[in-house]
C-alpha positions in Angstrom: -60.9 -23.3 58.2 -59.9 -26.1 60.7 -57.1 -27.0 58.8 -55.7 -22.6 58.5 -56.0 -22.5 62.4 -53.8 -26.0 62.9 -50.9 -24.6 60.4 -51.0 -21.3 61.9 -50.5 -22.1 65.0 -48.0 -24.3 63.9 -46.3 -22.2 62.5 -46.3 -20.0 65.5 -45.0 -23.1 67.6 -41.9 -23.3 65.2 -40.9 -19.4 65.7 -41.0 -19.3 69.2 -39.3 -22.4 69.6 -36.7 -21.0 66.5 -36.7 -17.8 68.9 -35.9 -19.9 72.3 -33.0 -21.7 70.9 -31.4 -18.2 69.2 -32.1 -16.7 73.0 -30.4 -19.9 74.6 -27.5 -19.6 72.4 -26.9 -15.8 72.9 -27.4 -16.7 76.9 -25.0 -19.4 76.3 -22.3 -17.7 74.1 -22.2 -14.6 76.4 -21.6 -16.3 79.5 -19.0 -18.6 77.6 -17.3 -15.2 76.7 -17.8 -14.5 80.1 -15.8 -17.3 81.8 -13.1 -17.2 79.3 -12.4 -13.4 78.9 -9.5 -12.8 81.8 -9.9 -10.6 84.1 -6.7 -7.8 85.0 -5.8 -7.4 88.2 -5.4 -3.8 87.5 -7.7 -1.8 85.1 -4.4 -2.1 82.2 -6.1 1.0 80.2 -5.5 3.4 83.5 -2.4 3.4 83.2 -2.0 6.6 81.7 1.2 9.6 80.6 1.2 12.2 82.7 2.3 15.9 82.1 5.8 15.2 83.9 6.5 12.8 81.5 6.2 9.9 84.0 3.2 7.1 84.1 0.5 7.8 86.4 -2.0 4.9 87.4 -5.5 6.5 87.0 -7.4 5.5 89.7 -8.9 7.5 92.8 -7.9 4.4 94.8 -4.4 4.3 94.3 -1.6 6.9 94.1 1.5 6.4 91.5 4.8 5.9 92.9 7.9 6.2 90.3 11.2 5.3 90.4 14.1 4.3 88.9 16.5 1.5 89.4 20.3 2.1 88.8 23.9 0.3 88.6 27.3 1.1 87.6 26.5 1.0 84.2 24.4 4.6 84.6 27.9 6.3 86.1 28.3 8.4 89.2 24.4 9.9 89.7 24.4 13.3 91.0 21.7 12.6 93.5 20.5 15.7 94.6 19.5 16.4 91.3 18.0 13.6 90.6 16.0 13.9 94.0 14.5 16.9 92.8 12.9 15.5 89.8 9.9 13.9 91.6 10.7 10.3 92.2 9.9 9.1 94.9 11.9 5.5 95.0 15.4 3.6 94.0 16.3 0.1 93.2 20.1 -0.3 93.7 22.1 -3.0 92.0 24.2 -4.4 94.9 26.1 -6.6 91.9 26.2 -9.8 90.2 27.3 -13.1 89.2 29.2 -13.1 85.6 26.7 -14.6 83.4 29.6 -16.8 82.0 32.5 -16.8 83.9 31.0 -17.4 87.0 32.5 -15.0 89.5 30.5 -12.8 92.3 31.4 -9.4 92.0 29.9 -6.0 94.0 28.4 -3.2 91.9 31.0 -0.7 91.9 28.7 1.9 92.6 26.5 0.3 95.0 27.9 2.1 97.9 27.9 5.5 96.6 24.2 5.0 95.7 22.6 3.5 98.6 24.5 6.2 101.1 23.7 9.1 98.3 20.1 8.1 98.0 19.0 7.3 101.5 21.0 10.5 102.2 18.3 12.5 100.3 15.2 10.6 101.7 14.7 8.5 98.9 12.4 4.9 99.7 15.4 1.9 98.4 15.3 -0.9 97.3 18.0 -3.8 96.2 18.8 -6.3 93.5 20.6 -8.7 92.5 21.5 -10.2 88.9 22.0 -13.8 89.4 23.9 -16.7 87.9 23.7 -19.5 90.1 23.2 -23.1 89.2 22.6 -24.5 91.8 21.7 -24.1 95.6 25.4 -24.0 96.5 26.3 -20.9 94.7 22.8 -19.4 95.2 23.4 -19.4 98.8 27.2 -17.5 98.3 25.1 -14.8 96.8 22.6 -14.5 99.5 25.4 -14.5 101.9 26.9 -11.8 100.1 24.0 -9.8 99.5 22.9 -9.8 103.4 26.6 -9.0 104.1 26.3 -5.3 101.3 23.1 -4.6 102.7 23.3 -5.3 106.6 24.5 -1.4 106.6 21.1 0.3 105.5 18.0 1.1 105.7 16.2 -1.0 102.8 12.4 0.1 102.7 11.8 -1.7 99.4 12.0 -5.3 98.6 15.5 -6.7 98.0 14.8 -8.3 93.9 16.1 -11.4 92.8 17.2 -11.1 89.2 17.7 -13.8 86.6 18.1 -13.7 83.4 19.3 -15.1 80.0 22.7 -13.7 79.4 24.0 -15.7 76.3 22.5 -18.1 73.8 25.1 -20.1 73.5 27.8 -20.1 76.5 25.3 -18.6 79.5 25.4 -20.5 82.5 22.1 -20.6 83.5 20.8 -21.6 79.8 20.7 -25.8 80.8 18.5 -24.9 84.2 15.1 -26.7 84.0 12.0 -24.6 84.8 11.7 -26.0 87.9 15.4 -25.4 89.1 14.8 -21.5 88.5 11.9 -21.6 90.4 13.5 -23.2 92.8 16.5 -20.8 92.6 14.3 -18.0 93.3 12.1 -18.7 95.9 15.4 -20.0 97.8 16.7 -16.4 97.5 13.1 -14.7 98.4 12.7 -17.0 101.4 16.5 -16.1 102.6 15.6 -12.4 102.4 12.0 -12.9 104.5 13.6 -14.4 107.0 16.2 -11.7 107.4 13.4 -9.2 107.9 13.8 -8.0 104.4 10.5 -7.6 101.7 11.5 -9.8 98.5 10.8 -9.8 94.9 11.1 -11.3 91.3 12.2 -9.7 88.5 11.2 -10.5 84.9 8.9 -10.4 81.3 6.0 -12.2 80.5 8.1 -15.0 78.6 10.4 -15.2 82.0 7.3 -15.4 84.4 5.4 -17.4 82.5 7.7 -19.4 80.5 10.4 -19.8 82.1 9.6 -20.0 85.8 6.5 -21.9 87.2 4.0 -19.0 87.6 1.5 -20.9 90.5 4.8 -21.5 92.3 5.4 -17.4 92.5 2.1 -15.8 91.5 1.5 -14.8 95.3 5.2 -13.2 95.5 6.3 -9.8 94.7 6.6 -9.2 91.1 8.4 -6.7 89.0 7.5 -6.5 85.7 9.6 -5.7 83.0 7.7 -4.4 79.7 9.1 -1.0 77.5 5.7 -0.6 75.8 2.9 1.8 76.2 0.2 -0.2 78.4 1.3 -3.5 80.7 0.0 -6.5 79.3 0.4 -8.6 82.2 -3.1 -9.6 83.5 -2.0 -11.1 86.8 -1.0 -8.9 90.1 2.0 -7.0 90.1 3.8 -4.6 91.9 5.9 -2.7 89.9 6.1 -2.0 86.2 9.2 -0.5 84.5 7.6 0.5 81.7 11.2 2.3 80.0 14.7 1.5 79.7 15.3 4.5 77.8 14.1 7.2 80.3 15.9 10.7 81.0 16.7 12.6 84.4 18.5 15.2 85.2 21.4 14.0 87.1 21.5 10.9 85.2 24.0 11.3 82.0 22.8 8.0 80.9 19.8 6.1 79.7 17.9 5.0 83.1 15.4 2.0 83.4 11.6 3.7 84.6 9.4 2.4 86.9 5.8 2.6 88.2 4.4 1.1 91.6 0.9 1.9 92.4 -0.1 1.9 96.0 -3.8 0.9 97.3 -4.3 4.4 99.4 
């Protein structure tokens, strides 16, 4: 009898201790999930269609502002009827360096734009698409940016814009990751100290990949993704979330964009 009251409690000994070390490794594997699951710095699901067609951030916290950002390439806008369509901001291309050849050149419709769409009460912004190599020819385009937009009233940031233009001839395509960083917080830190709000345009593969994220991670970003829900888990403050949107007013394609506001 002895000897049935030893194995049975033995046996109990063995379960709970099996049952401890199954409890310890659920503890353990959730708060490994835990640590390693990334948190958004927006709720990404709440970013939601809404009835006019345009993105809505759903969140009590926050309203959606949308806008649209526009160069030569979307033709002469009529801009009162594009006012009346609900947006409620504009980015303005103020122009560009040629991607291969080099040269600075002024958005041909930068001027009609910025006095049509202040003109209607419209919050504007600025970019600029650049080429630069290197700090000499960055700071020709600062110059010339200040010198477009020393004549309005900017209320947005003023967007530094870099991309790849060609795979095989485009100037920028020998820059280290390190020199576009560079190259971009030069142009940021110009604006800032002009009084101006900056920012810096791009995908996931151009934040992350190409530029050194911990170098701009605090700065104004405007992310570029054509897809249903942003995937970008880090803060941002705007989204254009279409390059294929229609307005009326616009006879052309026009890029989309979402900025939610803290209220």
């Amino acid at each position: 009898m002895k000897r049935k009251r030893k194995a049975k409690k033995l046996r109990i000994f063995i379960l709970m201790m099996v049952l401890l070390g199954v409890l310890t490794f659920v503890i353990h594997s959730l708060s490994s999930q835990a640590e390693t699951t990334p948190s958004s710095y927006y709720d990404l699901d709440r970013f939601e269609n809404a009835s006019t067609g345009f993105k809505f951030y759903n969140d009590p916290d926050y309203e959606s502002k949308i806008g649209i950002d526009v160069s030569e390439h979307n033709g002469t806008i009529d801009w009162d009827t594009v006012t009346n369509t609900g947006i409620d901001f504009a980015f303005i291309r103020a122009g560009y360096r040629g991607g291969i050849e080099g040269k600075i050149h002024e958005d041909a419709t930068f001027a009609y734009n910025m006095e049509q769409a202040q003109d209607k009460g419209l919050k504007l912004g600025v970019y600029w698409y650049s080429s630069a190599i290197n700090t000499i020819e960055l700071q020709e385009e600062i110059d010339f940016v200040l010198s477009l937009v020393s004549s309005y009233s900017i209320d947005l940031p003023i967007v530094f814009d870099m991309e790849f233009f060609d795979e095989q001839e485009g100037r920028i395509n020998t820059l280290s990751i390190e020199e576009k960083t560079d190259l971009a917080l030069m142009f940021c830190d110009a604006m800032e100290e002009h009084g101006y709000e900056s920012m810096i345009y791009g995908n996931l593969d151009w934040f992350y990949n190409q530029l050194d994220f911990s170098r701009i991670q605090d700065r104004n970003l405007w992310y570029a993704a054509y897809q249903d829900k942003p995937a970008m888990q880090d803060r941002f403050m705007i989204w254009q979330y279409s390059h294929t949107g229609t307005l009326p007013g616009i006879s052309t394609n026009v890029d989309m964009n979402i900025m939610p506001v803290k209220k």
